[in-house]
Structures are given as structure tokens and as C-alpha cells.
C-alpha positions in Angstrom: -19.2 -43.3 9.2 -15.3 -42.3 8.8 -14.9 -38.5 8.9 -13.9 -37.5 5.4 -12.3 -34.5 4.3 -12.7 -31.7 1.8 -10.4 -33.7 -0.7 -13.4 -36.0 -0.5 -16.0 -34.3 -2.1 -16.4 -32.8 -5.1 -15.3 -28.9 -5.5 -18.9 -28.1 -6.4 -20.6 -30.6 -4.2 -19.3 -28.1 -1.7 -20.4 -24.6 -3.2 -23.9 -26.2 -2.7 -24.1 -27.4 0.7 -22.1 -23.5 1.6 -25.4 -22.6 0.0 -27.2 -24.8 2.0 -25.7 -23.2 5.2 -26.6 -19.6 4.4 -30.3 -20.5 3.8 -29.9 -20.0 0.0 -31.6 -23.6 -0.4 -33.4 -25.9 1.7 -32.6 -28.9 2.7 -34.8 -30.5 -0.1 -33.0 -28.2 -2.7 -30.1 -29.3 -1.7 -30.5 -33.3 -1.5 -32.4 -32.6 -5.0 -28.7 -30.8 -6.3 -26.8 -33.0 -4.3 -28.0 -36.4 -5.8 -25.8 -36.3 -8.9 -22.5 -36.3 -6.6 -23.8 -39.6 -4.7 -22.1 -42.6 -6.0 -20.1 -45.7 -4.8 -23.2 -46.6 -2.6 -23.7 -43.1 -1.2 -27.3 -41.4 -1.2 -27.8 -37.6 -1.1 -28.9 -38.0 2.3 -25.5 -39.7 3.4 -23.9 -36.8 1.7 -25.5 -34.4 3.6 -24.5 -36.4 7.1 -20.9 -36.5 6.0 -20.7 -32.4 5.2 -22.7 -31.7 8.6 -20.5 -30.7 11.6 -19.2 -33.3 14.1 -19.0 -31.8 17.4 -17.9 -34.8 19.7 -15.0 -36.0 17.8 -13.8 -32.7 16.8 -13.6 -31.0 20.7 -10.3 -30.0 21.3 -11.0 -28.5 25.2 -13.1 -30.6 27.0 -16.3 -28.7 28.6 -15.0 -29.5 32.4 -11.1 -29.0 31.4 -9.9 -28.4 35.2 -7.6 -25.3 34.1 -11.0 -23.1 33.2 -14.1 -21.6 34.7 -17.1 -21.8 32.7 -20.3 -20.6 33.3 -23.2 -19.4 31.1 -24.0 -16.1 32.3 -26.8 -13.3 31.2 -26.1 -9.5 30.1 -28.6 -6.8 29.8 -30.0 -6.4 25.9 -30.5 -2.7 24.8 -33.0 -3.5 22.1 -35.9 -4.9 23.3 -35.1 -8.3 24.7 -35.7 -8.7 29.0 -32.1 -10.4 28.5 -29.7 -12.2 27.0 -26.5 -14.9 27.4 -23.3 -15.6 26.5 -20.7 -18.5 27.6 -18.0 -16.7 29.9 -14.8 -18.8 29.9 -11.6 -17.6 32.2 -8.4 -19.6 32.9 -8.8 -20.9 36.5 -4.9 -20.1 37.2 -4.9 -16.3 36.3 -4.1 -13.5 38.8 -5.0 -10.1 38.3 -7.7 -8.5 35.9 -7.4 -10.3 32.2 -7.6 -8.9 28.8 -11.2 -10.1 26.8 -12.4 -11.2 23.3 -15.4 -11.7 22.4 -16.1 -14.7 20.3 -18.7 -14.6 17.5 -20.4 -17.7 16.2 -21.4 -18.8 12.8 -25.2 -18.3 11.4 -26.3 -21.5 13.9 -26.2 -19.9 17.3 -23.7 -20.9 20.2 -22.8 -24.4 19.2 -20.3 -26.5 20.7 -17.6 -25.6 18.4 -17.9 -22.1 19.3 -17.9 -22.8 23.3 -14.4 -25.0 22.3 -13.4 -21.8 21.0 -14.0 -19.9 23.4 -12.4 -22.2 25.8 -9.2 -22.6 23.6 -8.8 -18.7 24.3 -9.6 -19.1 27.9 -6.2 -21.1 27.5 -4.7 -18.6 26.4 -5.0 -16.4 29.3 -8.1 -14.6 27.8 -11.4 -13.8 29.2 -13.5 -15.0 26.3 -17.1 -14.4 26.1 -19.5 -15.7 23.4 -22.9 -14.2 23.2 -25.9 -16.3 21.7 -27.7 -14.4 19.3 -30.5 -17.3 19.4 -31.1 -17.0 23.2 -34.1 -14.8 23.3 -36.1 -17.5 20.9 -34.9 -20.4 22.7 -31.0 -20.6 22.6 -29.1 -23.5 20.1 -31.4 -25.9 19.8 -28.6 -29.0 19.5 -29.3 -29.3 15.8 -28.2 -27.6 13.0 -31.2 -27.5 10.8 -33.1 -26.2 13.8 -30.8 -23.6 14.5 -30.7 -22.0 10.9 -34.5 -21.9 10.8 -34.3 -19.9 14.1 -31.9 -17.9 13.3 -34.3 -16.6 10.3 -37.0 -15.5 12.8 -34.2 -13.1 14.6 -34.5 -9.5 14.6 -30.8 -8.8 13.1 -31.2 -4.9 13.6 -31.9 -5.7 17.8 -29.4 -9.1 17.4 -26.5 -6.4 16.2 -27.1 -4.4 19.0 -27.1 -7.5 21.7 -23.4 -8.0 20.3 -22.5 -4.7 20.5 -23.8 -4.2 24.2 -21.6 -7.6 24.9 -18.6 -6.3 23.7 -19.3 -2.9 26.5 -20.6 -5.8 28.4 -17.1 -7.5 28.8 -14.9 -4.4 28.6 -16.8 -3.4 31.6 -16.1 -6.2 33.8 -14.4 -5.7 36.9 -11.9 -8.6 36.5 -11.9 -7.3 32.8 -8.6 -4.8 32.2 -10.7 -3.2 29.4 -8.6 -4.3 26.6 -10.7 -6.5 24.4 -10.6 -8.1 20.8 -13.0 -9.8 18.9 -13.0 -13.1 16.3 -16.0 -14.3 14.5 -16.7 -16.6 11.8 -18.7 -16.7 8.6 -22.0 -14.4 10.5 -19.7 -13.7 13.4 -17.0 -12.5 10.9 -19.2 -9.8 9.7 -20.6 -9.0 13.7 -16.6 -8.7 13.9 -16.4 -6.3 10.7 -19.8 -4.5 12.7 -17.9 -4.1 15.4 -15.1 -2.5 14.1 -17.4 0.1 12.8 -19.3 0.5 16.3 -17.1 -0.1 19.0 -14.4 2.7 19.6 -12.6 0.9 22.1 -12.4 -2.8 20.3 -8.5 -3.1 19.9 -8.3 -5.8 17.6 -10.6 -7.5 15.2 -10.5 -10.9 13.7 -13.4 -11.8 11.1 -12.9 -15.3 9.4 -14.3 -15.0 6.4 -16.9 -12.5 7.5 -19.0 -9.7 5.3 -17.7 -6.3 4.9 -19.6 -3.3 6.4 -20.8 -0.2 4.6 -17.7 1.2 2.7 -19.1 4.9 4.7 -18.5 3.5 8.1 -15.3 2.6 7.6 -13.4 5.1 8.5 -14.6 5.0 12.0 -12.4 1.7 12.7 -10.2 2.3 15.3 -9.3 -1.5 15.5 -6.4 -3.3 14.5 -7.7 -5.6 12.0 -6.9 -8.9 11.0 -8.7 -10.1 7.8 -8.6 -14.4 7.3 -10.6 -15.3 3.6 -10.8 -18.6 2.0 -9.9 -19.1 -1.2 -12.9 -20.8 -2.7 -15.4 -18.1 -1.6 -17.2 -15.9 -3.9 -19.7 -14.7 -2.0 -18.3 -13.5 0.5 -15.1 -12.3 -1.5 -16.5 -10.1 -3.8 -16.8 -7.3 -1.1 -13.3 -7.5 -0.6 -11.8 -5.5 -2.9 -14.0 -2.4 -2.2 -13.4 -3.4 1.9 -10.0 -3.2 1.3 -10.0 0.1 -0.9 -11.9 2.1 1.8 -9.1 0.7 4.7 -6.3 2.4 2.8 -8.0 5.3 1.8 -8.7 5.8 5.5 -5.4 4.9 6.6 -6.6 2.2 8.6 -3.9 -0.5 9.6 -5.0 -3.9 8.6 -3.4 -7.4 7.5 -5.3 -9.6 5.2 -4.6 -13.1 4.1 -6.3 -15.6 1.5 -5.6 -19.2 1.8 -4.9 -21.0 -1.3 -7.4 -23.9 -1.9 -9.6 -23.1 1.3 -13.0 -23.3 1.7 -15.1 -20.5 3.3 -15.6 -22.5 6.9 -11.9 -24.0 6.4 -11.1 -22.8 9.9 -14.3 -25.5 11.7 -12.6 -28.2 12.6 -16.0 -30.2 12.8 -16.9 -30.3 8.8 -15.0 -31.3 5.6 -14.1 -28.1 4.7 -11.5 -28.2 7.6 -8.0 -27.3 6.2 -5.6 -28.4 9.0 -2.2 -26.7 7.7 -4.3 -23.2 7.0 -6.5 -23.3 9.8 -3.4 -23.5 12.1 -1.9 -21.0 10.4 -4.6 -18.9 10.5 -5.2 -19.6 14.0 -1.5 -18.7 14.9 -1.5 -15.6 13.3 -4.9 -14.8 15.0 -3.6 -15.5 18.6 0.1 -13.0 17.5 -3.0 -10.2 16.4 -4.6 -10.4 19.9 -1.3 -10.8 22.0 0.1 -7.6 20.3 -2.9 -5.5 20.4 -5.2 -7.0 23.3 -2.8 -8.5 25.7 0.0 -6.0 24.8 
């Protein structure tokens, strides 16, 4: 099936299967909703295959690009699990001890689109390391629908902590220079936001459309923060304003940009809701944040 865009589908068709992705219907809800929007020979079901992510064709850095090191390596949980794992990429070419981010993924564990971004920072001349918050039940099971029902058995009180220990984790590191940033999306946009609030010595922050924290913790951010929203996103927008009152009010330096005509998941490069022109943009001004504040 040709890979469509957001232009595609219908504006609401959308808002339903972003519901679909955060567990507020099933899968049956959804093909119930969605079957109004199939026409011209399309069923529900086809609807659903078009909207779901397309890992292969979408890769950017290939898994055995010659110019990184990748390995999958384990870090020590504090809350309860034996262990844990992330995907540690480092450009191959690099002398010296590097600067880190951590990558955070979406609400389906470490997929391939998150290992491609880690690995399009490793080209960057990061050390990027991206936990998997679905490792102690099994790790990303290769399909979306399985992943989201895992991630619903996590423990997200013991699953914060993971990420916060892999941020210490990585800033540790002997090759590491103990500068490090982090970027999440969607999920891993709020871990970012959680971060903020938790880790002293994150430099920069980068949640893609990500939920806010508690207004109280916010004054502890110490972290440069760049804040990326979609347009077309409700859900998680309406936090926004009270986010942003409680950044000034605590004099907290921050840069915050709303795409116009984006979809929340605009910056996934493997779905519809990809928005080329934005998502580069976005993407651009994410890799100034980090050069300034993690590199610099």
C-alpha cells in the first residue's frame, strides 16, 4: 500500500486513532469509529494499516551504519527491577569523552524509530542512550498493539525512576564528559518534562509534545528547555498554559514553539501525521538547543 500522508485522512479520522494510541479506545472502538471515514474501497481495517507506523521505509540511519557503535547494554534499576536496558549509540570516529542525551521513546517501548533516533544523534557527535521502559516485562515486542497493552501492566512510579537512574547512568560514564540533554516524545516528552524536575544536572531538555509536570515542581528546573507542541493537540495542550505560567513565574529560561497545522506525533517520520517542513524545523532547532547547552 502507498504510504499516504496526513493531507490523506480526514482531520477527525486522526483525533481518533491519537486516541487509539493513548489507550483511550481499543482497537475495536476504534475500527467501530473509524468505519464512517472508509470509502473509495477502503475498510476500517485498511485504515488502521495506513495510520500505523512504517518502520522499514521510514529508517533514515541504517542499524549497521559503519560510522557508529551500537550495542544494547544494561543499567542498574533503583526500584525494584534486577535490571534494565537501553540502546547505547556513539559515533565510531570521536576522540575524547563525548557529551550525552538521553532519548525517550513514545508510549510503545524502544521501537525502531526511536533506535534511528538515537542513531541520528550518534551522528551528531552525541552519546545517545535510549532506555526501554518495557524491558523488565519482555522488552518491544515488534508490534505496536502488543506493545501498548504491555506498557499498561508497567509500574509507572518504578518506570520513572528507571529513566531517571539512566540519565545518572549516562552522565556517569567514563567516556561521558557529564554534560547531558534529553528529547522525548509524546510519553517520553513528559519523562523529559519529569526530568527537568528531577535531575539537577540535565542541561537541556527537549519534550515533543510531552505532558507537563506538577506546576509545584517546577521551579526546581535547572534545565534549559526547549518546548516543541503540535498544533492539532488538545490533550496534551491544555496544560500548556499553566506549564508555561509557572516557567516565568520561576524565571526559568525556556523557548516554546507551536507548529501550525501539526499533528501531536508530527515529528514520526513513520505515520501520516509526519509533517516534513515542521518536523525539520523542529528537529533543527532541537539539535542548536543541545549544541548550545550540551555540547557547548
Amino acid at each position: 500500500m502507498e504510504r499516504k500522508t496526513a493531507a490523506d485522512f480526514d482531520q477527525e479520522l486522526l483525533i481518533l486513532f491519537d486516541a487509539y494510541v493513548h489507550g483511550d479506545i481499543d482497537r475495536r472502538g476504534f475500527l467501530e469509529r473509524a468505519s464512517k471515514y472508509a470509502v473509495g474501497g477502503m475498510t476500517a481495517a485498511m485504515l488502521l494499516e495506513a495510520l500505523n507506523p512504517k518502520f522499514a521505509e521510514a529508517q533514515v540511519i541504517a542499524k549497521d551504519d559503519a560510522r557508529l557503535t551500537t550495542e544494547f547494554v544494561p543499567y542498574p534499576s533503583p526500584q525494584g527491577y534486577a535490571t534494565t536496558r537501553g540502546y547505547l549509540v556513539k559515533p565510531k570516529a570521536a576522540t575524547g569523552k563525548l557529551p550525552g542525551i538521553v532519548v525517550v521513546h513514545e508510549n510503545r517501548g524502544l521501537n525502531p524509530h526511536i533506535e534511528d533516533i538515537a542513531r541520528r544523534l550518534g551522528l551528531d557527535g552525541y552519546m545517545a542512550f535510549a532506555p526501554d521502559a518495557l524491558f523488565p516485562v519482555g522488552g518491544y515486542p515488534g508490534d505496536e498493539d502488543k506493545a501498548r497493552t504491555l506498557f499498561q501492566t508497567l509500574d509507572q512510579p518504578k518506570t520513572r525512576e528507571d529513566f531517571v537512574a539512566a540519565a545518572g547512568w549516562l552522565r556517569a560514564r567514563p567516556d561521558a564528559t557529564g554534560k547531558i540533554g534529553a528529547v522525548g516524545f509524546c510519553y517520553g516528552g513528559a519523562i523529559v518534562n519529569m526530568l527537568a524536575t528531577r535531575v539537577p544536572e540535565l542541561a537541556a531538555g527537549v519534550p515533543f509534545y510531552g505532558g507537563a509536570p506538577p506546576v509545584a515542581d517546577v521551579p526546581k528546573i535547572k534545565a534549559a528547555l526547549l518546548l516543541q507542541f503540535a498544533e492539532n493537540d488538545e490533550r496534551v495542550n491544555a496544560a500548556w498554559p499553566p506549564y508555561e505560567a509557572a516557567l516565568k513565574e520561576a524565571k526559568i529560561p525556556y523557548e516554546a514553539h507551536i507548529y501550525p497545522g501539526t499533528q501531536h506525533g508530527f515529528n514520526n517520520d513513520t505515520t501520516p501525521r509526519y509533517d516534513e517542513k515542521n518536523a525539520k524545523l523542529a528537529w533543527e532547532r532541537t539539535m542548536a538547543h543541545f549544541a548550545k547547552h550540551v555540547k557547548g
